[in-house]
N, C-alpha and C positions, 0 to 999 in steps of 0.2 A: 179149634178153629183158626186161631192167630199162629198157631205152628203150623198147620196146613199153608197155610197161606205164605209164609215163610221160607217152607222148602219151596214152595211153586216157586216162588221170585229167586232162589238161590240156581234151583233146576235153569231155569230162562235164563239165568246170568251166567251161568255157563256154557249155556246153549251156543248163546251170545259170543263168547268170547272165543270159541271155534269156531267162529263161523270168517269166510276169508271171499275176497272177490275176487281173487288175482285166477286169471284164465285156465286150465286147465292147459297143461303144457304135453304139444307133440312135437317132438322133433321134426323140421320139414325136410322131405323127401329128398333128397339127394338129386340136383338135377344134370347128372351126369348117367353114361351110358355104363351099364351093371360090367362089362366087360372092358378092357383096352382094346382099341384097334385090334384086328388079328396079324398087321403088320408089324406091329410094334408090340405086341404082347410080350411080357419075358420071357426065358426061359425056364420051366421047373428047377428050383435046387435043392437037392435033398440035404434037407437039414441046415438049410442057409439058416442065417439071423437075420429078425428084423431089424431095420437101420436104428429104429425109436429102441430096441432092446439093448445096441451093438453101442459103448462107449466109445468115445473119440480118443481115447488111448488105446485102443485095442484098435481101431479103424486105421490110425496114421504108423508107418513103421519108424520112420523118419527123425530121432532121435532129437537134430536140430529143431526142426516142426513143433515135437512135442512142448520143445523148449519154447518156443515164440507163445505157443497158444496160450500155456499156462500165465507167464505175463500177459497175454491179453484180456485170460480170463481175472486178472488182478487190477491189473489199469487203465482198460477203454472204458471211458466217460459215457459213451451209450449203454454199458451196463448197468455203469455203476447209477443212472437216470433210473434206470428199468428196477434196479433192486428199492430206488429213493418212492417211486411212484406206489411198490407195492406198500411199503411202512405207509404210507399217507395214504391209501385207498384203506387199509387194515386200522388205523384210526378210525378215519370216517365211518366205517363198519362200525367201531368199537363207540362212537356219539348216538347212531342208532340205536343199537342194542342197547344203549343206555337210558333212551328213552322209554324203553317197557316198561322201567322200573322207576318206581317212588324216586323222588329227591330229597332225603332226608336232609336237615341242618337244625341250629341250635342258632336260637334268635333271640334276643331283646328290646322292650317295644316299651314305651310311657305315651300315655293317651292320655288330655286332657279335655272333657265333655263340659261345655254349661249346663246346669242345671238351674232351671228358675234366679234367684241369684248368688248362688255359688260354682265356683269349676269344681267338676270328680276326675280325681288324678287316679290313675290305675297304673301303677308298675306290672313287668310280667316278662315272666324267662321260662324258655320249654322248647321244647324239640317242635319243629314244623316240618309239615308237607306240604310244599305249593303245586298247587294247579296238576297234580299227577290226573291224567287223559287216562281213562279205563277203555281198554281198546276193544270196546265190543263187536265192532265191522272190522276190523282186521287193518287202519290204515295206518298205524305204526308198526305195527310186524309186517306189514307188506313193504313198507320202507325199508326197513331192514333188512329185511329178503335181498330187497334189489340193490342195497349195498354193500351185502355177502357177495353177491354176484360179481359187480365189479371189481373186487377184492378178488374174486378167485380168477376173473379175467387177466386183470392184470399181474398175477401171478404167469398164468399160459404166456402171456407176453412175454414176460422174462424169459423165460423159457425159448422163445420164439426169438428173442435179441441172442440167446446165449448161441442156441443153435448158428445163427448168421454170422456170428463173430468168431465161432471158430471154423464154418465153412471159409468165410471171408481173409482169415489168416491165410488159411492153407493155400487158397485160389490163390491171393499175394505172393507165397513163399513160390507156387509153382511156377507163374510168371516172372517172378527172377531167375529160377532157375532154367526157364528155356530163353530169358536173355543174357544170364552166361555163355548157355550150349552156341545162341548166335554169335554171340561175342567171339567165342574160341573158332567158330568155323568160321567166320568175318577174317579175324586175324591169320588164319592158315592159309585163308584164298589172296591175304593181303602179302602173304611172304611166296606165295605161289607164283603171284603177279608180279611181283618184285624182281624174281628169280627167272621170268619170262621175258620181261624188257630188259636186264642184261644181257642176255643170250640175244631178245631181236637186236639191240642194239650193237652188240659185237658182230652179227651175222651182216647187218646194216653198214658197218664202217668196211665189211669187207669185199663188200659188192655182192652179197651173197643173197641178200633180203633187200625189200624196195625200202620206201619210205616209209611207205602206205603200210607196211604190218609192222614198221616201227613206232609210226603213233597211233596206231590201232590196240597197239601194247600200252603205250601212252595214257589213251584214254582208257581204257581199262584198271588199269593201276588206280588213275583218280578218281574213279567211279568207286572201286574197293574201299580208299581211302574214307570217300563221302557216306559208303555205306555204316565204315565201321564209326564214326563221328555220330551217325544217328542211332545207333548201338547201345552204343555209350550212353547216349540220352536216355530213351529207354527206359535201360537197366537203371541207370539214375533215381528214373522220375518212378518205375515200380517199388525200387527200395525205397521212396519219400511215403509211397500210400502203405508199404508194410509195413513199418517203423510208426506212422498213423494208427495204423489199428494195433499195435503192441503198444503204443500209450507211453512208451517211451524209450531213447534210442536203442538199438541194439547193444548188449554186453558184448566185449571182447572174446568173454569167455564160453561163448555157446559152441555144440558139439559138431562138427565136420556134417556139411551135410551129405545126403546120397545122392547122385547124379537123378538125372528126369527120369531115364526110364528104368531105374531102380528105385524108386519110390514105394513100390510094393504096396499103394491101396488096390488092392486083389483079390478083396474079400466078395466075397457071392453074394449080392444082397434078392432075397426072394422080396420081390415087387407086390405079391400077395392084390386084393383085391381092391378095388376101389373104395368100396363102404368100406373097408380098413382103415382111410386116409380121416375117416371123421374120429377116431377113439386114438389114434397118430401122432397127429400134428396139432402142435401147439396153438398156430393160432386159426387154425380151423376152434378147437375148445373155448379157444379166449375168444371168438365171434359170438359161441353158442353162451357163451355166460353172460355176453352183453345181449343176447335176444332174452334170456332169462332175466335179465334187469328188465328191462321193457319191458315183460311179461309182469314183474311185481310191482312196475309201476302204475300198471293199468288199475290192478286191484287198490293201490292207493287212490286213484283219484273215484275209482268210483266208489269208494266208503267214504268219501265227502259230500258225498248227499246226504248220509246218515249223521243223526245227532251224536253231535260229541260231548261226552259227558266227561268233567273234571271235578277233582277233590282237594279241597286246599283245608286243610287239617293242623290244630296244635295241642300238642299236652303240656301243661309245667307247674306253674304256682302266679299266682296273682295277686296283688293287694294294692291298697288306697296308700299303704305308706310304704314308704322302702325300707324301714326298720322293720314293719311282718312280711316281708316278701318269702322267706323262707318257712315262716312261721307255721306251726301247726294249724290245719283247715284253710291250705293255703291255694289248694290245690286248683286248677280250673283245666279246663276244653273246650274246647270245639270244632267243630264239624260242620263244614260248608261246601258242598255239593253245587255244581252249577251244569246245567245245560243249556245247549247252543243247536239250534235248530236252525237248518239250511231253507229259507222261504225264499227271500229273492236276492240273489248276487250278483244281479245283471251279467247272469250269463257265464261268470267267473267258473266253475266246475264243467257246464257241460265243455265248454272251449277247453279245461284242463284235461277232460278226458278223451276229447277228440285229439288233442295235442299225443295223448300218451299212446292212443291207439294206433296214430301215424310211426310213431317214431318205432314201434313196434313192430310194422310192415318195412317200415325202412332197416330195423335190425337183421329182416327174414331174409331182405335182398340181397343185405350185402354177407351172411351165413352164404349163403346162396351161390353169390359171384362169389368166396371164400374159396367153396368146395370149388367151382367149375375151375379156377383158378388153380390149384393145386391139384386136380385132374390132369390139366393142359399140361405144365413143369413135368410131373411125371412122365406122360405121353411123350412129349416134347424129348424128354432125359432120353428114354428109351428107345425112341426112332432113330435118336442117331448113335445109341449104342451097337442097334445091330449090322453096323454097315464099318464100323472101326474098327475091328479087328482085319477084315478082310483089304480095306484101304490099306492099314499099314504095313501088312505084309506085299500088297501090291508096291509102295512106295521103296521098302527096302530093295523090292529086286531091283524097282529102278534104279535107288541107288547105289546098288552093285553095278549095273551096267553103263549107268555116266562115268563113274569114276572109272572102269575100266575102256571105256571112249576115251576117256581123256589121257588117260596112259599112253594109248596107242597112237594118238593123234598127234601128241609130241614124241613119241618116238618116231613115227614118219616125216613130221616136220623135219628136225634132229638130219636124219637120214637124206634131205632133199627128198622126200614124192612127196609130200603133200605142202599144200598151201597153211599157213598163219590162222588163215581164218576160219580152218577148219578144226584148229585149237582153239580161238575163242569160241567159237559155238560150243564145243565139247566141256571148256571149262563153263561156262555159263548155264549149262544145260546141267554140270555137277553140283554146281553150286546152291542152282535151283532145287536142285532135288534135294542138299543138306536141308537147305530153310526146310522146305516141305513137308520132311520128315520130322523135324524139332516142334513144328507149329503142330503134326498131328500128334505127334507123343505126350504135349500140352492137351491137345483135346482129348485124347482117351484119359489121362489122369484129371483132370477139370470134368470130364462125363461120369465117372467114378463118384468123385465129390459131389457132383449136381444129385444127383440118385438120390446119393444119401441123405442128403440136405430136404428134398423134394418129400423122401418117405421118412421125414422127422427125426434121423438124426443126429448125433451133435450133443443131447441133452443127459445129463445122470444128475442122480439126487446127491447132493453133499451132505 
């Protein structure tokens, strides 16, 4: 009969101890459209790589590049945060987890009781358990749960910092390099210009040219000047933010870099599907593991309505004198079981689960705007993918035919038939079209980058 009854209470007590309140987890719905634009759709590519598959050394050709990243992946301080946060979320996990278990220790205690009129002194040394919670409703492994969770989030985060830092180098290194390309075409239109106002100004002292296209040269020239001064700036202020995220100054010793439009990021990334972008990108994952903390914290607070039961336990030796303390039949125990039942807490639990259940909807929204978020970027990457190839080659013809305007226009000048001002128009119109072409050769290698960045990545396991 008392072993029936035995297993019954053993069977319940384990019933008990799988038993968990934490919600039943779905993934939410993805609240973007199952397709891209059909404007902006990509291309098929057979046998592209994904970006999340494709390492960033295999992505950049760029030998100095490679160079910069790798220091940055050693010495930017928003890494090195992102790696600090994961070791401290991976503790806190590891306080959790540690609560499942017993807290064993090794104590020594002297109790001195009145008795009618003498004191009883009890010496006593032994291993203790204090207050170990037997988690029958599940609200310390749901704790834990949802400190796993943040642990693995902010793992995705790292992940989601590394990715940025070395989109973010490269974006740097490429804006320096198309404020060289300025730089050098600045300085060419500056020794062009130079080279025009001696000519107006000889043709001027000869009677041959007015005034009027001598300081029309004039101001041209100081226009150049003013240009190439902001140039200069610039390139400056873009090497101050590149040398920022490499974490510390550039070495003398880094390898030649490639010109802009030899950069060679060329790689074919298949854009693949939308629902793709959730199993992708890092911190689309790292959103979803803090909606799963939320999710385990809910089951915590609602296994605080149920009684929590605790055990505070010792074994060792005991005695009146501290000469038999170790003595034979010295031995003593016990065992002290306590329960705590949830009757009136002014309200304290339900407020803590309505707290949990909010923060829980507020985890869904921002998963939510996450994905819509990283929809648009892609979308976004892609629309003006498909319009840049055919720009730049419209832009070179242009700039084959200013610069040949311009040829002709001082060779007429030159000649007597034509007017001054029908050189600067032609130079200005050449010059314009260098910019134009160096700012788009930037945006097709920066759209390149953005893709990759967009479809996750950036990231490999060390």
């Amino acid at each position: 009969m008392h072993s029936a009854i035995g297993r019954t209470i053993a069977v319940t007590a384990l019933a008990l101890a799988g038993c968990s309140f934490i919600p039943t987890y779905q993934r939410p719905a993805a609240p973007v459209a199952e397709t891209y634009p059909p404007e902006t759709a990509p291309d098929s590519v057979a046998g592209g790589t994904a970006a999340s598959d494709l390492d960033w050394q295999r992505f950049f050709a760029d030998p100095r590049l490679k160079r910069l990243i790798e220091l940055a992946l050693v010495n930017n301080r928003d890494l090195r945060v992102a790696v600090l946060n994961i070791e401290q979320t991976r503790a806190l996990y590891q306080v959790r987890r540690a609560d499942e278990l017993p807290s064993v220790g090794v104590g020594a205690s002297v109790s001195r009781t009145p008795v009618a009129s003498s004191v009883v002194t009890v010496y006593a040394v032994g291993a203790t358990v204090a207050s170990y919670e037997l988690d029958l409703f599940g609200r310390v492994r749901s704790l834990s749960q949802a400190a796993l969770a943040q642990y693995f989030a902010t793992a995705e985060a790292r992940k989601a910092v590394q990715i940025s830092i070395v989109t973010s180098v490269a974006g740097a290194y490429l804006n320096v390099l198309a404020d060289e390309e300025l730089l050098r075409v600045t300085q060419d239109t500056l020794k062009s210009r130079e080279d025009s106002l001696r000519l107006t100004k000889l043709r001027f002292d000869n009677g041959v040219s007015s005034e009027l296209d001598f300081r029309q040269a004039e101001s041209l020239l100081e226009g150049a000047r003013a240009t190439l001064s902001q140039a200069q700036r610039q390139r400056t202020l873009d090497q101050n933010a590149l040398v920022l995220l490499v974490g510390q100054p550039l070495p003398a010793d880094l390898p030649p870099p490639l010109p802009l439009d030899q950069q060679q990021i060329a790689v074919e990334l298949p854009a693949g599907l939308p629902s793709e972008l959730l199993v992708r990108r890092p911190d689309i994952r790292a959103s979803e593991q803090q909606l799963l903390a939320a999710n385990a914290n809910i089951g915590a607070a609602r296994a605080a309505f149920f009684p929590r039961i605790a055990l505070t336990a010792s074994a060792g030796t005991a005695s009146s004198t501290l000469s038999g303390l170790f003595a034979g039949g010295s031995k003593a125990w016990s065992f002290a079981p306590s329960i705590s039942v949830p009757i009136f807490d002014g309200g304290a639990n339900r407020a803590n689960l309505r707290v949990a259940e909010a923060q829980q909807k507020i985890q869904i929204a921002t998963y939510e705007k996450t994905v819509q978020t990283a929809f648009r970027e892609v979308a976004d990457a892609l629309a003006e993918r498909r319009t840049l190839a055919e720009r730049l080659d419209a832009q070179r013809s242009l700039l084959d035919a200013t610069s040949r305007s311009f040829e002709l226009s001082q060779s007429l000048f030159r000649s007597g038939a034509s007017s001054y001002l029908d050189v600067l128009d032609a130079q200005r119109a050449f010059y314009a079209a260098q910019q134009t072409l160096i700012g788009l050769q930037l945006t097709e290698q920066t759209n390149r980058l953005t893709i990759y960045k967009t479809l996750g990545g950036g990231w490999e396991e060390s």
